[in-house]
Each structure stands twice: as C-alpha cells, then as structure tokens.
N, C-alpha and C positions, 0 to 999 in steps of 0.2 A: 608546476603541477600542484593542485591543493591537494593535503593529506590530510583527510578526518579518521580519526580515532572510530576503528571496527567494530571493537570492545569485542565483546564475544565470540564475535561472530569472524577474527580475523585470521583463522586458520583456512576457515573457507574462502574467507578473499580470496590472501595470499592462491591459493591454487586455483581458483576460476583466473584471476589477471594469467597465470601463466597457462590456461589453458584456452584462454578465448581470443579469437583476434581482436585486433586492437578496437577496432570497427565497436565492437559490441562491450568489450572492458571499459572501454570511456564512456559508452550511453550509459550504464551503470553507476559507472563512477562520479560523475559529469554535472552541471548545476549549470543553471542561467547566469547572463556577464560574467562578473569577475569572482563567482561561487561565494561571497562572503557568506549568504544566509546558509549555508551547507556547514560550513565553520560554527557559527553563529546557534546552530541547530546542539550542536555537541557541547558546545559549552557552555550553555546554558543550564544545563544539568549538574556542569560543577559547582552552580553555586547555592547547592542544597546537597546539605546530607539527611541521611535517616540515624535518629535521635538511639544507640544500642537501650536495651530495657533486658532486665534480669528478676529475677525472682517470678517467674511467669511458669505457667504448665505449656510447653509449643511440643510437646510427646508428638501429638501429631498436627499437621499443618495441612490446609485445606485450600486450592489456590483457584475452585470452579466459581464461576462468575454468569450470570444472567446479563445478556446485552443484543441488543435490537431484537429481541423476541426467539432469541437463542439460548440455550442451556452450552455453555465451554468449560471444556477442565480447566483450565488458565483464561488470564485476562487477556488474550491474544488475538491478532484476527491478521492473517497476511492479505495485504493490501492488494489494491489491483498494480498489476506492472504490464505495460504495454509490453509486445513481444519477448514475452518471457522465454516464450518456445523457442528463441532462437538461443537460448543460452545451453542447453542439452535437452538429448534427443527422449529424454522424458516429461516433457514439456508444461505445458500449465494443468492438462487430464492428474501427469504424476506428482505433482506441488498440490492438489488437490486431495488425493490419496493420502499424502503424506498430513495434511490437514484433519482429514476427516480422521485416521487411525492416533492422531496425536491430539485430539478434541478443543481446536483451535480453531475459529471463524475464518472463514477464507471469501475473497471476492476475484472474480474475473475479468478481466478488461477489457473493454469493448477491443483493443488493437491484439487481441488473443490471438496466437498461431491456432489453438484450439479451438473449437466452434464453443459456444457456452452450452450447446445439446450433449456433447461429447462430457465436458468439465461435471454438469448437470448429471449427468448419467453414473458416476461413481460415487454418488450418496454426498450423506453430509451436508448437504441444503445450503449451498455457494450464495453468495450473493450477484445480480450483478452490475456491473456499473456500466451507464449507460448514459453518453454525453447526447443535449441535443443539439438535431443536426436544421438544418435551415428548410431540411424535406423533413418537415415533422411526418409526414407519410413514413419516411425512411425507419424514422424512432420509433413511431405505434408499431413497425413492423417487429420491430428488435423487443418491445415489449409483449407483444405477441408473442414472438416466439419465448420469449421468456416465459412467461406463464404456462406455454405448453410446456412446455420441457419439465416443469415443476419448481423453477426459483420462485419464492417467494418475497424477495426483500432485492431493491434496487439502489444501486446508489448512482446521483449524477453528480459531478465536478463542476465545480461552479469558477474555479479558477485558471479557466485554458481559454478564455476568450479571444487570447492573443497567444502564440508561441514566441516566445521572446529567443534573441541568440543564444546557443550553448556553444561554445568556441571550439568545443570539444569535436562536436558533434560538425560543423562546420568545414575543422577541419579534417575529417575522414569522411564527410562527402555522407554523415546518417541522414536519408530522407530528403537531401538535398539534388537526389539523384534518381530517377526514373530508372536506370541498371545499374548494377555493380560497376564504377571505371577499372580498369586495367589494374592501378594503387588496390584496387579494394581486392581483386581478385588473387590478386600475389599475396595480398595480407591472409583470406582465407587458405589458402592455399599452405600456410604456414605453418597451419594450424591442424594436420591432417586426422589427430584424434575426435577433435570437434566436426570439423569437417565429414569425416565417413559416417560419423553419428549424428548430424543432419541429414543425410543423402538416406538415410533408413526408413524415413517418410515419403520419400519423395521429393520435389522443388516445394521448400514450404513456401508458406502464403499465409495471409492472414484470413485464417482462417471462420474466424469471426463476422470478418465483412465480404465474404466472400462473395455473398447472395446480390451483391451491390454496385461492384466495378466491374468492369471487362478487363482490367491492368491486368497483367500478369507481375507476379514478382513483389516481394516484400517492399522494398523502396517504392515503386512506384505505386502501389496501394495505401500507402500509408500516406503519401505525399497526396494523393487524389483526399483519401476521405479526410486528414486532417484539417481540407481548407475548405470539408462539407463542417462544421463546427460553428453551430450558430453564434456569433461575437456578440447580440443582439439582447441575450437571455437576460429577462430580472426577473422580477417578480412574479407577473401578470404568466410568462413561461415556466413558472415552476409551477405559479398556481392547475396551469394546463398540463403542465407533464402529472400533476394530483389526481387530476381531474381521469387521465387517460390510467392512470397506476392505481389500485385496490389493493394492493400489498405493501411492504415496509417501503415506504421514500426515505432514502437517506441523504443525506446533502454533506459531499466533501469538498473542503475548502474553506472552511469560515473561520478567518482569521481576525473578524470587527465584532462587537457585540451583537449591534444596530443588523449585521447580516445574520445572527443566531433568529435575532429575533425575526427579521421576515422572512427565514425560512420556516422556524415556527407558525408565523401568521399566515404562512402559503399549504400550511397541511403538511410540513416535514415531520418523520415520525423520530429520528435521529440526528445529530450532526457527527461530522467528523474533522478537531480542531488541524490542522495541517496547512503549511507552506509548499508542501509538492517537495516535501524534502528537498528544496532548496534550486529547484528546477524551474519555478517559475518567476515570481518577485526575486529580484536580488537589488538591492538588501532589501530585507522583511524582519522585522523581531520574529526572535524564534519562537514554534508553534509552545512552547510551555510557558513562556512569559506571557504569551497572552492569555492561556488556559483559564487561571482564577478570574477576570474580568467574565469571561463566556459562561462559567460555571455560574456565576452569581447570577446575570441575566438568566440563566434558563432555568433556575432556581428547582431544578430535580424535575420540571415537565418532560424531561426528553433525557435517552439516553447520548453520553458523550464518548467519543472515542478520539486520542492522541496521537497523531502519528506526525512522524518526522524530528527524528536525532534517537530514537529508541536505539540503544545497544548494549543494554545492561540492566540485571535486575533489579537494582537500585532505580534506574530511569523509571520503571513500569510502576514501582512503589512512590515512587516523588506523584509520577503521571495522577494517581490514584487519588493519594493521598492531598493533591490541588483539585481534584473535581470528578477528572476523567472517568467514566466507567469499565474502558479498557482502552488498550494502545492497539496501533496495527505496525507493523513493519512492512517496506517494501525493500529497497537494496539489499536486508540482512539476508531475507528469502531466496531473492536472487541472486545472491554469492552463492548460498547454499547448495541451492540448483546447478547452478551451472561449474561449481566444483566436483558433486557426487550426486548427482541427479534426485529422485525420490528418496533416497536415503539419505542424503545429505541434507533437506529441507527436515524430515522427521529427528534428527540430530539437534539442528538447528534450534527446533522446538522445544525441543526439551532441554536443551542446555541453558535458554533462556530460563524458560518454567523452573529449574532448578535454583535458576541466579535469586527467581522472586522467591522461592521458595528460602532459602537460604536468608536473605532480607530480612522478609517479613520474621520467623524465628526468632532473626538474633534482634527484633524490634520488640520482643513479647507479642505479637502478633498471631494468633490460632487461624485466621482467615481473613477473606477481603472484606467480609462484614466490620469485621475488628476496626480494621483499616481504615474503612471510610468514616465510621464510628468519629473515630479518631482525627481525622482530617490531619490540614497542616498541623497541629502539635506533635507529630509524629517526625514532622522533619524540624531541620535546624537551619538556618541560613548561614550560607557559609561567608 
C-alpha cells in the first residue's frame, strides 16, 4: 500500500479511511500502475524551502488572489473530483457551500452525484469541467445547460484519453462492474454510518449525466459514459470546444510546454499545470517540477493554477512563488468531505489558508502581490 504524506489535511483522512468503505477509501487514495507519480507529487515539494525574512511590517497579511476571472480570499480553488457525492451524504451541492462561504474557487465534475444545476444554484460561480465526448451533440448539451444555470467558466481535461489501471480500483471491482458484487455489498454494508447517510437521497446516481444513459446505478453509469470520452481530442477539438464556449475555457492537464502553448493558440483562457494527482501517467515528473518551464512559456498571457501534491502552506507559497497563480486541491477536499461533510471541507479551507498565511509572514511577505514580486528568490533549494 503507497502512503503519501497528508500534511494538513491528515486528521481528516485518518477519519474518512475509517469511515468509508473500502470501495471508495482506495478510489481516493489510489493512483495509476505502481502510484510512483503520487509519491513523486509530494516530494517534490521537499526540495524547496521558503527563504524566513525579518525586519518586515506582516501586522497584517492579505492572502486574496484574482484567478480565471475570479476575485478568492485565498489562492485556492477545489478541484473537480469525480463522484464526490458518494463520499457523504452532503455531497458536491455542500463542498460547494463550503467553497463559496470560505471564498475559495470551486469546480464540479462532469461524474458529479450532483447535477451541476443543483451545485450551480448555491452561488459562488462554480466552474465546470466538462470532458469531450465523441457525441459532441452530447457536450453542446452539457454546455448549454451550463450557461443556463449561470457557470460562466469551463474547464476540460485533456489527460483521460486513456483510463490507465489503478490496481486499487481493480481490485474492489470500481467501475469495473455494471452492479455492486456480493464483496462490494458486504463491504457497504460495514460501513452503516455512511451507508444510512447515502440512503437519505435515495439510490444515488450520477447525477450529472443523468440526462444521458438509461443505466441505472453509479457503477454502471460511469462505466457507460467513461468509454463515451473522446481519445481522439487535439487541437482542431479544443479549437471547436472555443468555438461552441463564450465563457472562461480552461484546459486541465498540461504537463509539456509545447501543450501550454496550443492551448493557448486554440483560444484557452487558463491552464491548469497537473498530473491527475498521480491517477493517470505513472511515472510522470511531478506537476511543480515542471511548473517553471510552463510559466516561462506562457509568459503572464494566461492565468496558471497548480494542482497535484498540494498539502501544505509551504506548497501553495513554493506553487506561487515558481509561476503558479493559484493551486487547486482535489483528494485534501475529499477527505474533508467525507470525514465531516460541509463542515469539514470549510475547516479544510481554512486550515490550509492559515498554513499560507503563516508562510507568507514568517517570509516578510504582506500579500501574494509581494510574493510573485518576488518570485523564486523567495525560496531556497533544498
């Protein structure tokens, strides 16, 4: 079993792993082949510190940030996480709430137990991500109904053209399985406080793509639309997904220069530099090692955001302080969740917010203006 470092965020683990069946603690936990890039994600961060700095006025500290055409109190944004909702019965709606009252960027995942109308509808201006599918009919729809609902800003993933194995996921039969087997049902079954607090919805479903399959049932929904996933997408498809989108394109995944740049030449209004925390490529250099190359290329035309190995607010300072305009988290979120629902994600936030606060501070640092001011001479190579 691969153990990475929670940082922060590992109280809440610890209590999601003992509160979720197995089923759903290892999708969380879990990374493609043999998870090095998940390893490889976290320690990459140790070989940078931030440089202490004294004789500075930090009385007060300032940690809101401007990123994809958003005003945030922190440089934060939680990530999309496929079936989130199935982690507690306050679902991606309450990680949402938890978002918007903690003034942190939030995105919703196309595999949402929640519909993105529902997420959409508690404020906060969500983004949402939206893969395309080989029925581009299918995606104008989903972008339709995005702009009804009122998201303004989309983001599509550019690195799932393949689902590679997670051994994890394998072997408990995630998604591999049209119904629950028997193994899966006992394991639910174990778990009875999670359990009665899924049943408070109803049989969920993904709720997201509901408009789309006849499946019934999480596993065999997810198994149907994830092999509707166009493998097919370059260029010429993002330029058409431009083309169909008048609001924020964001592009998650770009882990090559060369791909900063043709999303930029394709009308992207954002990138976002990320491995899939370590669920897709493995091995992959991790997403901060390759951060400074991408920053240079896109030379301040586009905002950047960091994600994958975030767990400390040292990370979110290093993130910054290489190019980044803000980080996103996904697994810290979803411990969060699935340890103490809406409350627990709003904790989460702020715990972090506090680490960069604390950081930035003891760096003489007043703000993230400071900070990018400053650039790498702020950190030290370890």
């Amino acid at each position: 079993m691969t153990v990475v470092d929670d940082g922060a965020f590992s109280g809440f683990a610890e209590r999601a792993r003992q509160r979720l069946p197995r089923l759903f603690a290892d999708y969380v936990d879990g990374g493609a082949h043999g998870e090095r890039t998940m390893v490889r994600n976290r320690a990459a961060f140790g070989k940078w510190g931030v440089v202490p700095r004294g004789l500075r006025d930090v009385s007060r500290i300032e940690t809101g940030v401007r990123c994809f055409g958003q005003d945030w109190a922190a440089p934060i944004m939680l990530a999309p996480v496929g079936f989130a909702g199935m982690l507690h019965s306050d679902r991606e709606t309450g990680a949402a709430r938890a978002a918007k009252c903690s003034g942190a960027g939030f995105a919703v995942s196309t595999f949402s137990i929640d519909a993105m109308e529902d997420v959409a509808a508690v404020g906060g201006k969500p983004f949402a991500q939206i893969y395309v599918f080989r029925d581009r009919d299918l995606t104008r729809d989903m972008l339709a109904r995005a702009e009804s609902c009122g998201i303004e800003g989309i983001i599509v993933t550019i690195d799932t053209a393949i689902t590679p194995v997670r051994e994890r996921d394998v072997r408990n039969g995630f998604r591999h399985l049209a119904r629950p087997s028997v193994r899966q049902m006992i394991g639910l079954a174990g778990r009875p406080r999670w359990s009665v607090g899924m049943l408070k919805h109803g049989m969920p479903l993904i709720g997201n793509l509901r408009p789309y399959t006849i499946v019934r049932g999480v596993m065999g929904q997810a198994r149907e639309m994830a092999a509707q996933i166009d493998p097919t997408l370059d260029q010429v498809g993002l330029e058409w997904l431009r083309s169909e989108w008048k609001g924020q394109l964001i592009v998650k995944g770009v882990m090559h220069p060369d791909d900063a740049r043709l999303s930029l030449d394709a009308g992207a209004d954002g990138l976002i530099v990320s491995n899939h925390g370590g669920r897709q490529m493995d091995p992959s250099p991790a997403a901060i090692e390759v951060l400074p190359r991408i920053a240079e290329v896109v030379g301040g035309r586009a905002d950047i955001v960091l994600d994958s190995g975030i767990r400390r607010g040292g990370d979110v300072v290093t993130a910054l302080a290489l190019g980044a305009t803000a980080v996103s988290v996904g697994r810290p979120w979803a411990w969060a969740l699935a340890a103490d629902g809406e409350r627990g994600v709003a904790s989460a936030i702020e715990a972090l917010t506090q680490e960069v606060r604390d950081v930035l501070g003891l760096a003489g640092l007043r703000d993230i203006a400071s900070l990018r001011a400053v650039g790498p001479c702020a950190l030290w190579r370890m």
